[in-house]
VEXKOLVEX-862500 format. One record per residue: residue number from 1; x, y, z of N, C-alpha, C, CB in turn. Coordinates in pm, 1 decimal, padded with zeros to 6 digits. Glycine has a CB too. Layout:
+------+----------+----------+----------+----------+----------+----------+----------+----------+----------+----------+----------+----------+
| roro |     n.xx |     n.yy |     n.zz |    ca.xx |    ca.yy |    ca.zz |     c.xx |     c.yy |     c.zz |    cb.xx |    cb.yy |    cb.zz |
+------+----------+----------+----------+----------+----------+----------+----------+----------+----------+----------+----------+----------+
|  NUM |        X |        Y |        Z |        X |        Y |        Z |        X |        Y |        Z |        X |        Y |        Z |
...
+------+----------+----------+----------+----------+----------+----------+----------+----------+----------+----------+----------+----------+
This chain:
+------+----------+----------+----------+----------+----------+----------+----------+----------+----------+----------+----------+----------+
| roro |     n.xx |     n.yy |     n.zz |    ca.xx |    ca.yy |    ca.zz |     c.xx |     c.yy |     c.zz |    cb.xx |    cb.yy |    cb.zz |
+------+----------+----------+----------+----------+----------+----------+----------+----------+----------+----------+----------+----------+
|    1 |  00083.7 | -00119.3 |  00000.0 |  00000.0 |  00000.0 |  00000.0 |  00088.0 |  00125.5 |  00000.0 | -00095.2 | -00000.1 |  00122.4 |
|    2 |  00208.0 |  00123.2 |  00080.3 |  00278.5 |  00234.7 |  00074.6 |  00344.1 |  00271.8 | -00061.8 |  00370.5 |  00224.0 |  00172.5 |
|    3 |  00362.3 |  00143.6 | -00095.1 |  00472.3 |  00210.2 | -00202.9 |  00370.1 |  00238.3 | -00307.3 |  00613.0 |  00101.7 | -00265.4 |
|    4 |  00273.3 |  00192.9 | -00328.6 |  00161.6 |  00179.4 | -00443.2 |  00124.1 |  00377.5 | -00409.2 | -00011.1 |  00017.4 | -00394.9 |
|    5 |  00089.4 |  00400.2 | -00268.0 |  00060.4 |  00557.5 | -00252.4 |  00176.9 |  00622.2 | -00320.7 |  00049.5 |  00612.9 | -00088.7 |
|    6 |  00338.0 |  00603.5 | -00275.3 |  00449.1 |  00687.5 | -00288.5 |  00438.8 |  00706.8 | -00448.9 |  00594.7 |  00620.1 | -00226.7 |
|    7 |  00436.1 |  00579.5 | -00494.3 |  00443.2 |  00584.3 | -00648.0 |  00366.2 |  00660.0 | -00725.3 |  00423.3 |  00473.9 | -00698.7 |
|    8 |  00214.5 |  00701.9 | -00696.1 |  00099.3 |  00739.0 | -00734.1 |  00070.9 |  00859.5 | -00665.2 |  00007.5 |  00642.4 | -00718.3 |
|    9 |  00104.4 |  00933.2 | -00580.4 |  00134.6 |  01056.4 | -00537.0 | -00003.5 |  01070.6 | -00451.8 |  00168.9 |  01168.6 | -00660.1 |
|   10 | -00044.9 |  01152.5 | -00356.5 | -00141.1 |  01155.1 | -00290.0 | -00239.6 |  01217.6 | -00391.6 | -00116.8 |  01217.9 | -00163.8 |
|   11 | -00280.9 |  01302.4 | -00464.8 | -00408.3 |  01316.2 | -00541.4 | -00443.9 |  01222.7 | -00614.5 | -00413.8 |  01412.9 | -00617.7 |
|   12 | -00342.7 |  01134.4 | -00709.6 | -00350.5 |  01036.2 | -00796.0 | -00441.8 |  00906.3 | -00683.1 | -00175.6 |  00999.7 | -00859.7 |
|   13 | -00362.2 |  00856.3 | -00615.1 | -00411.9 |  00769.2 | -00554.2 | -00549.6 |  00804.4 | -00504.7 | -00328.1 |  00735.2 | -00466.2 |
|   14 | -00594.0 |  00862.8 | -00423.7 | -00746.8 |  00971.3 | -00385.6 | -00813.5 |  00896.8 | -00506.5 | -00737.6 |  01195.6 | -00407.1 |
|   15 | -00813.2 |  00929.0 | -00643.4 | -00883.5 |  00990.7 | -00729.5 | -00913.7 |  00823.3 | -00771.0 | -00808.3 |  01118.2 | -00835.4 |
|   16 | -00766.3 |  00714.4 | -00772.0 | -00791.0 |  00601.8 | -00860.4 | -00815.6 |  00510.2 | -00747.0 | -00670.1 |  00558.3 | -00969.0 |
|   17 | -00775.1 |  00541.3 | -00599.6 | -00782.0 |  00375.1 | -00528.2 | -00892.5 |  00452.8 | -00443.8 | -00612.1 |  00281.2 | -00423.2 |
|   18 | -00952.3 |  00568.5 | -00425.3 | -01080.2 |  00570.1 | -00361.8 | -01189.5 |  00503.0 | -00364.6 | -01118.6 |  00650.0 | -00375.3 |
|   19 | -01235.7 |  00522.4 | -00524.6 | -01363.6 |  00391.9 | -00563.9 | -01329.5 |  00290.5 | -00502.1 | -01384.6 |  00334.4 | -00721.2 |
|   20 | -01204.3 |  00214.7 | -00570.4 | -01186.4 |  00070.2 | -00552.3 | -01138.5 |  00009.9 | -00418.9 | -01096.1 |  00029.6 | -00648.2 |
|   21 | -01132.1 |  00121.1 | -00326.6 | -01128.3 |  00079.9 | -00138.7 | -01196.0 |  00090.5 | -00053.3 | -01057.4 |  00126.6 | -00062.2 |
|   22 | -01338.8 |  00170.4 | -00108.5 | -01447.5 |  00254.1 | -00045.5 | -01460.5 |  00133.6 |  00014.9 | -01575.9 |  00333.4 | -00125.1 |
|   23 | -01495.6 |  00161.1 |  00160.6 | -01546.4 |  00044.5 |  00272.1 | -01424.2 | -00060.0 |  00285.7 | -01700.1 | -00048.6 |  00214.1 |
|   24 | -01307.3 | -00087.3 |  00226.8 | -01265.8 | -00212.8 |  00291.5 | -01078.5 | -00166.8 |  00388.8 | -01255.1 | -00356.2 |  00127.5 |
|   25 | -01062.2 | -00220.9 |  00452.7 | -00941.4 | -00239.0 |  00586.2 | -00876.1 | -00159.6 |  00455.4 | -00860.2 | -00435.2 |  00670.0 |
|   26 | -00818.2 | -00188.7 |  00366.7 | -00731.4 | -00120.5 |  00320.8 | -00728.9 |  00011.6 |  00233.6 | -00684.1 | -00196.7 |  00275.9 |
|   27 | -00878.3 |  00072.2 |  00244.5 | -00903.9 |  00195.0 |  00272.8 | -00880.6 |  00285.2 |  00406.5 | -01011.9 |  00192.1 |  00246.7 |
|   28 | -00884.2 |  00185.1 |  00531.9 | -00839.4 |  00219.8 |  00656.2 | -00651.7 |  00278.1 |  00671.5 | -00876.3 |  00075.9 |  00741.4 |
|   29 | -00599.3 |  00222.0 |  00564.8 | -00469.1 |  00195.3 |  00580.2 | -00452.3 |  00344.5 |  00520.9 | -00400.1 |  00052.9 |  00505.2 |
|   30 | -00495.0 |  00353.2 |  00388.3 | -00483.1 |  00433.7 |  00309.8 | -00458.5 |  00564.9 |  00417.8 | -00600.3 |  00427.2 |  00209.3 |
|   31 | -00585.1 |  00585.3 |  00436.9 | -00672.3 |  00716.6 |  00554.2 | -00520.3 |  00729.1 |  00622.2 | -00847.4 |  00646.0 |  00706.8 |
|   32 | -00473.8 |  00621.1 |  00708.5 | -00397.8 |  00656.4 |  00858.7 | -00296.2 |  00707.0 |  00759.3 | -00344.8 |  00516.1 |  00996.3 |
|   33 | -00232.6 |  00622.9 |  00667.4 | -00116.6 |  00657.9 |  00570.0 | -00129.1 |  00849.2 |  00549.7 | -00148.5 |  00553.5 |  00393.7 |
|   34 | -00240.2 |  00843.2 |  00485.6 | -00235.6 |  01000.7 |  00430.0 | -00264.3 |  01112.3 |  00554.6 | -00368.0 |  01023.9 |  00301.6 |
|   35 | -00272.9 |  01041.8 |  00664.2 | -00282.2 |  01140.8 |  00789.8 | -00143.1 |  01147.9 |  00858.2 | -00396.9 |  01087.8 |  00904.8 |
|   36 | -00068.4 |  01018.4 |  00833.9 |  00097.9 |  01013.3 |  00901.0 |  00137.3 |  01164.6 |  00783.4 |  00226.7 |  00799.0 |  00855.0 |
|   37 |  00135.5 |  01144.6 |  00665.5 |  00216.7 |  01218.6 |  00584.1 |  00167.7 |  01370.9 |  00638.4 |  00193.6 |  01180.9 |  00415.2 |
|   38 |  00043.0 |  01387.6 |  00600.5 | -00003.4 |  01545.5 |  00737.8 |  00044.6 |  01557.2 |  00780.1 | -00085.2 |  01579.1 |  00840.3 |
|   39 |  00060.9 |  01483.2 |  00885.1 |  00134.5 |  01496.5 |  01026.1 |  00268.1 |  01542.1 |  00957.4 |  00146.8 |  01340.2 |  01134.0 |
|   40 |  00330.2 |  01447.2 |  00918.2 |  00488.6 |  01511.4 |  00869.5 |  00504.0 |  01617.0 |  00775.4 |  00575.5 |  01408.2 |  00801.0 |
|   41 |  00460.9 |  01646.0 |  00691.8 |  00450.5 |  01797.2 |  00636.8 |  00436.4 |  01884.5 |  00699.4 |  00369.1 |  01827.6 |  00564.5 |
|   42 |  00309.0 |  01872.5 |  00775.5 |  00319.2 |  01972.6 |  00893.6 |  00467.0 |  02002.8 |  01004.4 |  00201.3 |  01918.0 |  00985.3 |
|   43 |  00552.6 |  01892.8 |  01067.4 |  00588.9 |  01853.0 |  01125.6 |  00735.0 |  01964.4 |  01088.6 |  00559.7 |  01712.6 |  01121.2 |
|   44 |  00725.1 |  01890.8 |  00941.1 |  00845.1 |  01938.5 |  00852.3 |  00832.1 |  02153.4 |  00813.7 |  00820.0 |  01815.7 |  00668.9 |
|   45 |  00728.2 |  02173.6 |  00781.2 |  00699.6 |  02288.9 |  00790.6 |  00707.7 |  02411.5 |  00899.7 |  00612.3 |  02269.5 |  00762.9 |
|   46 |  00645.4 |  02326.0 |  01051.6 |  00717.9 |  02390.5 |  01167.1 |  00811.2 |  02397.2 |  01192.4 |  00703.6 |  02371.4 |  01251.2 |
|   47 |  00928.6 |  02267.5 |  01189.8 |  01050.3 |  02270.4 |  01170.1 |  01126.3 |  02419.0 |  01079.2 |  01062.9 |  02136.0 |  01104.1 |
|   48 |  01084.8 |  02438.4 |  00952.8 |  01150.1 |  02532.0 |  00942.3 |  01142.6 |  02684.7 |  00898.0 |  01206.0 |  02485.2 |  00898.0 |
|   49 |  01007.5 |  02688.7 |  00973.0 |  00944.6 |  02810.9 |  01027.5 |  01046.0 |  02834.6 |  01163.3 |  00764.9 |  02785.5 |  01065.9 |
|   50 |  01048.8 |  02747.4 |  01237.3 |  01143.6 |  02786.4 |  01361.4 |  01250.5 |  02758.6 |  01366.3 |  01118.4 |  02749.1 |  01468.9 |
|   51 |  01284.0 |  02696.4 |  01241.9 |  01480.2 |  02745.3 |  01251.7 |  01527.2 |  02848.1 |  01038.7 |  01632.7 |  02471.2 |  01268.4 |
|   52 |  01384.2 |  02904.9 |  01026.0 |  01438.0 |  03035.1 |  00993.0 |  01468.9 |  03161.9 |  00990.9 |  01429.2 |  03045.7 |  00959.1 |
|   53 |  01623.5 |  03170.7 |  01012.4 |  01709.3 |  03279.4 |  01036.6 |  01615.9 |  03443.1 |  01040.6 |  01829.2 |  03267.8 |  00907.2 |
|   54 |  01517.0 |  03469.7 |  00939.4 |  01468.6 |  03590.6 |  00973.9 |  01360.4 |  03613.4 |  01092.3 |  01420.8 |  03635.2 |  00859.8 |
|   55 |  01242.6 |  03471.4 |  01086.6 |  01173.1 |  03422.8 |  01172.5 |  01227.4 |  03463.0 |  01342.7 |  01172.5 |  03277.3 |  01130.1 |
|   56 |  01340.7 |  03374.1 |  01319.8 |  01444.5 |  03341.6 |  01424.7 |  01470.2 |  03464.9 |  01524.4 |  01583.9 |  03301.1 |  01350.8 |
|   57 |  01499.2 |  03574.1 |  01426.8 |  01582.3 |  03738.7 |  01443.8 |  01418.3 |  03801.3 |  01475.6 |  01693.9 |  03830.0 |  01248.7 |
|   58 |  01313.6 |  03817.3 |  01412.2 |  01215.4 |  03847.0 |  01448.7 |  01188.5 |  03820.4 |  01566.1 |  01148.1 |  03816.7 |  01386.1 |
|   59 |  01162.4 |  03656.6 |  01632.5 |  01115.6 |  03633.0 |  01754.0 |  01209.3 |  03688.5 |  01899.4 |  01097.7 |  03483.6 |  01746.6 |
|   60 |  01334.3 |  03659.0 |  01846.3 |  01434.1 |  03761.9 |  01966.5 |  01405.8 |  03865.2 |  01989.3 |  01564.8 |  03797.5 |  01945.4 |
|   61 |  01398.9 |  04005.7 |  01862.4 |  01376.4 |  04090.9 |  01871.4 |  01235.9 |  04142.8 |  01957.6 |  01399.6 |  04107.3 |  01766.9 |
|   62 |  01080.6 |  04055.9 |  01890.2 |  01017.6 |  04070.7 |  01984.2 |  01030.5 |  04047.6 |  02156.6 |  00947.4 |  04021.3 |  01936.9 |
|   63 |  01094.0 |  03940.6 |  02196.2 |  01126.9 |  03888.0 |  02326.8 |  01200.9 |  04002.4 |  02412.1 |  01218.9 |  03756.2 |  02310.2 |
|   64 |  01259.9 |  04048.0 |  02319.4 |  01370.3 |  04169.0 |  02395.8 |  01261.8 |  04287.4 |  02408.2 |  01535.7 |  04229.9 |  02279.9 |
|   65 |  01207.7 |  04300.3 |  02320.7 |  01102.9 |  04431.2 |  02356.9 |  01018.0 |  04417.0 |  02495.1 |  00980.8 |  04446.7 |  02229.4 |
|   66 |  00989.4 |  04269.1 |  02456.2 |  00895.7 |  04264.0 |  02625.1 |  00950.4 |  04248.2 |  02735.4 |  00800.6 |  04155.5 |  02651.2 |
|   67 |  01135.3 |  04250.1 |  02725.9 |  01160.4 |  04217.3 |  02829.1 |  01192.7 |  04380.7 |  02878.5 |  01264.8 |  04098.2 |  02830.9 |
|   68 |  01254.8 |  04468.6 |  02769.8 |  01286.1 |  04604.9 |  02877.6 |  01130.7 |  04687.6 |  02837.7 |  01471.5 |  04728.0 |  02822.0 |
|   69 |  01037.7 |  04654.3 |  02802.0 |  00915.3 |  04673.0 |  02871.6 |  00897.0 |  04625.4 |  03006.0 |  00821.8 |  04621.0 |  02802.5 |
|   70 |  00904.7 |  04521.0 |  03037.2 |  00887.9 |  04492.9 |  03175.0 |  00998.4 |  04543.9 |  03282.5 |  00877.2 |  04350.2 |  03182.0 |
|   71 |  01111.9 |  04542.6 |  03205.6 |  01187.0 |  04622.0 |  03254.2 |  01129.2 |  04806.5 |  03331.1 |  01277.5 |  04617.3 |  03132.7 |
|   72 |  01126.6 |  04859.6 |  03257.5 |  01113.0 |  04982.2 |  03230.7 |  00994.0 |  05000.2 |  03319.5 |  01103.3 |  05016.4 |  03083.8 |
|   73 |  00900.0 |  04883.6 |  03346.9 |  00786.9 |  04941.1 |  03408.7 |  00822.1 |  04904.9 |  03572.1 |  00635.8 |  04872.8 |  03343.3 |
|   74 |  00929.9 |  04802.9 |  03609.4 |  01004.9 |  04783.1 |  03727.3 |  01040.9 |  04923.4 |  03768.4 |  01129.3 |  04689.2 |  03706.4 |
|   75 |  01128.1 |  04973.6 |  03643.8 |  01206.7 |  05094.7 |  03717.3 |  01111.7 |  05217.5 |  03782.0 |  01309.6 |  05167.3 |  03600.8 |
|   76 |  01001.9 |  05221.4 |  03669.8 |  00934.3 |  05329.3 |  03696.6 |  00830.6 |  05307.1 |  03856.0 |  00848.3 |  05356.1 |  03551.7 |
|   77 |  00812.2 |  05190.2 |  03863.7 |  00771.1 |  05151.2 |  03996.5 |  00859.3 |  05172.2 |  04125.9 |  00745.6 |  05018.6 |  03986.9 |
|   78 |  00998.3 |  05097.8 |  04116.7 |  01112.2 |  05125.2 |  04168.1 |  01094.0 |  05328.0 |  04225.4 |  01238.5 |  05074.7 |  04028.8 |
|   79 |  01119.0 |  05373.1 |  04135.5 |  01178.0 |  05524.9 |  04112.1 |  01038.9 |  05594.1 |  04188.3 |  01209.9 |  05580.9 |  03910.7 |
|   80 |  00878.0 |  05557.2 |  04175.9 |  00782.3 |  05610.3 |  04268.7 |  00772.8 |  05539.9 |  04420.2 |  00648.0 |  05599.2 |  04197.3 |
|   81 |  00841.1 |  05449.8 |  04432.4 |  00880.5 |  05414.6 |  04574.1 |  00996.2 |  05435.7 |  04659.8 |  00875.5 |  05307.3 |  04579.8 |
|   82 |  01084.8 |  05490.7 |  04556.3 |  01203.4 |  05556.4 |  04604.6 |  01173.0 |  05710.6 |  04676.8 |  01302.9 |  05568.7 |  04474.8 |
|   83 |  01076.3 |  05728.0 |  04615.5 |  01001.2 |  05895.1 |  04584.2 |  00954.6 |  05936.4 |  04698.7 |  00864.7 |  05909.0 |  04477.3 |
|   84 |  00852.1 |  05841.6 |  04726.4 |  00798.2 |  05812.9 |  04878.5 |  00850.7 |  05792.6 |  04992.2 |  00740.3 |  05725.3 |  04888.3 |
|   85 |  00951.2 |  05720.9 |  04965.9 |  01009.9 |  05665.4 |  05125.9 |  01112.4 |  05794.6 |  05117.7 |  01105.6 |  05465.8 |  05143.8 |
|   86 |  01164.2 |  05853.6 |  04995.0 |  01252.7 |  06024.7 |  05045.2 |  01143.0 |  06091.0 |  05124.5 |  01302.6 |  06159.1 |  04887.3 |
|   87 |  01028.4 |  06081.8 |  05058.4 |  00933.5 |  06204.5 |  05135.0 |  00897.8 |  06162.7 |  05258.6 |  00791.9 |  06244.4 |  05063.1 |
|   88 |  00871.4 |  06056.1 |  05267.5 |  00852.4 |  05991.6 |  05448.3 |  00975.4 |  06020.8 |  05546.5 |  00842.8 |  05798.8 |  05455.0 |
|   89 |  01092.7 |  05993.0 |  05479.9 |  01228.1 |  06052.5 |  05558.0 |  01240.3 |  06158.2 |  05590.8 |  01335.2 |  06049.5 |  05505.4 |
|   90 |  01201.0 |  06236.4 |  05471.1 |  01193.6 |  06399.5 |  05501.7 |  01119.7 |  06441.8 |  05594.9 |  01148.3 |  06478.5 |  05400.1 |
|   91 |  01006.9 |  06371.9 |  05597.1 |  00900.7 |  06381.5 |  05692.5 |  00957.3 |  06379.1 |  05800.8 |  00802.5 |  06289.7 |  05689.8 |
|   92 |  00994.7 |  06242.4 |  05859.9 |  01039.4 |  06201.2 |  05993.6 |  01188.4 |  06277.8 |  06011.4 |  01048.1 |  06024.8 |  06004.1 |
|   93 |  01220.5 |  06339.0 |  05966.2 |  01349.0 |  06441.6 |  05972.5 |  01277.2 |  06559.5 |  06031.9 |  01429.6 |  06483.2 |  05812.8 |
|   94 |  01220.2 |  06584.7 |  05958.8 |  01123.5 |  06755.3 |  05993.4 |  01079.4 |  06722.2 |  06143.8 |  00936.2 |  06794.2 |  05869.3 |
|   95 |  00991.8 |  06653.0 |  06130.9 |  00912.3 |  06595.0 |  06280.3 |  01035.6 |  06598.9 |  06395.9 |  00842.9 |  06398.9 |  06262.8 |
|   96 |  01084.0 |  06488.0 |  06334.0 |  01208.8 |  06509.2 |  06449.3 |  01288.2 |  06614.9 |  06476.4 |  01304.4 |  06430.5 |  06433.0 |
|   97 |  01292.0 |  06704.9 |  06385.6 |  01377.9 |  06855.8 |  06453.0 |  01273.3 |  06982.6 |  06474.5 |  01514.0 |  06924.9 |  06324.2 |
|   98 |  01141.6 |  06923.1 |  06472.5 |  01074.7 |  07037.1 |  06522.2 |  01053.8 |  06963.8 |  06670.5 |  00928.2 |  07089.8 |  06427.7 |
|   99 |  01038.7 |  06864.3 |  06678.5 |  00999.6 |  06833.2 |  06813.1 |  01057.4 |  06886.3 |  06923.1 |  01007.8 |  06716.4 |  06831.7 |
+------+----------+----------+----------+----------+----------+----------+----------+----------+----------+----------+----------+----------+
């Protein structure tokens, strides 16, 4: 069955061993056969979607953006709590030399 598919290409085969398998086990075969090859085209296609070089440079580039985004929103959090605890010091400075 395999080699009879390989030889006959997946539309060819469809078109000539469909009639003549409709309903029997080796229409079953056929089916799983042409769903393994899915699977691997697909398989093969993700493969090199994610190891191409511009893809590749794209997805870093995004990654780095979100990271000094998250960055950046640390600092700015950081820098209004720094802000506060000066002004609370200042506070408890004042307090304490007016007392």
């Amino acid at each position: 069955m395999c080699d009879i598919w390989d030889g006959l290409g997946e539309a060819t085969a469809d078109r000539e061993l469909g009639p003549i398998l409709n309903g029997t086990w080796p229409e079953d075969v056929l089916d799983r056969l042409k769903a393994n090859h899915r699977k691997r085209l697909e398989e093969k296609r993700a493969f090199a979607e994610r190891n191409d070089p511009v893809l590749a440079q794209r997805r870093r580039e995004e990654k780095r953006q979100a990271r000094q985004a998250k960055h950046a929103e640390r600092m700015a959090r950081k820098k209004e709590r720094d802000r506060l605890w000066h002004e609370r010091q200042e506070n408890a400075t004042h307090n304490n030399s007016v007392s």
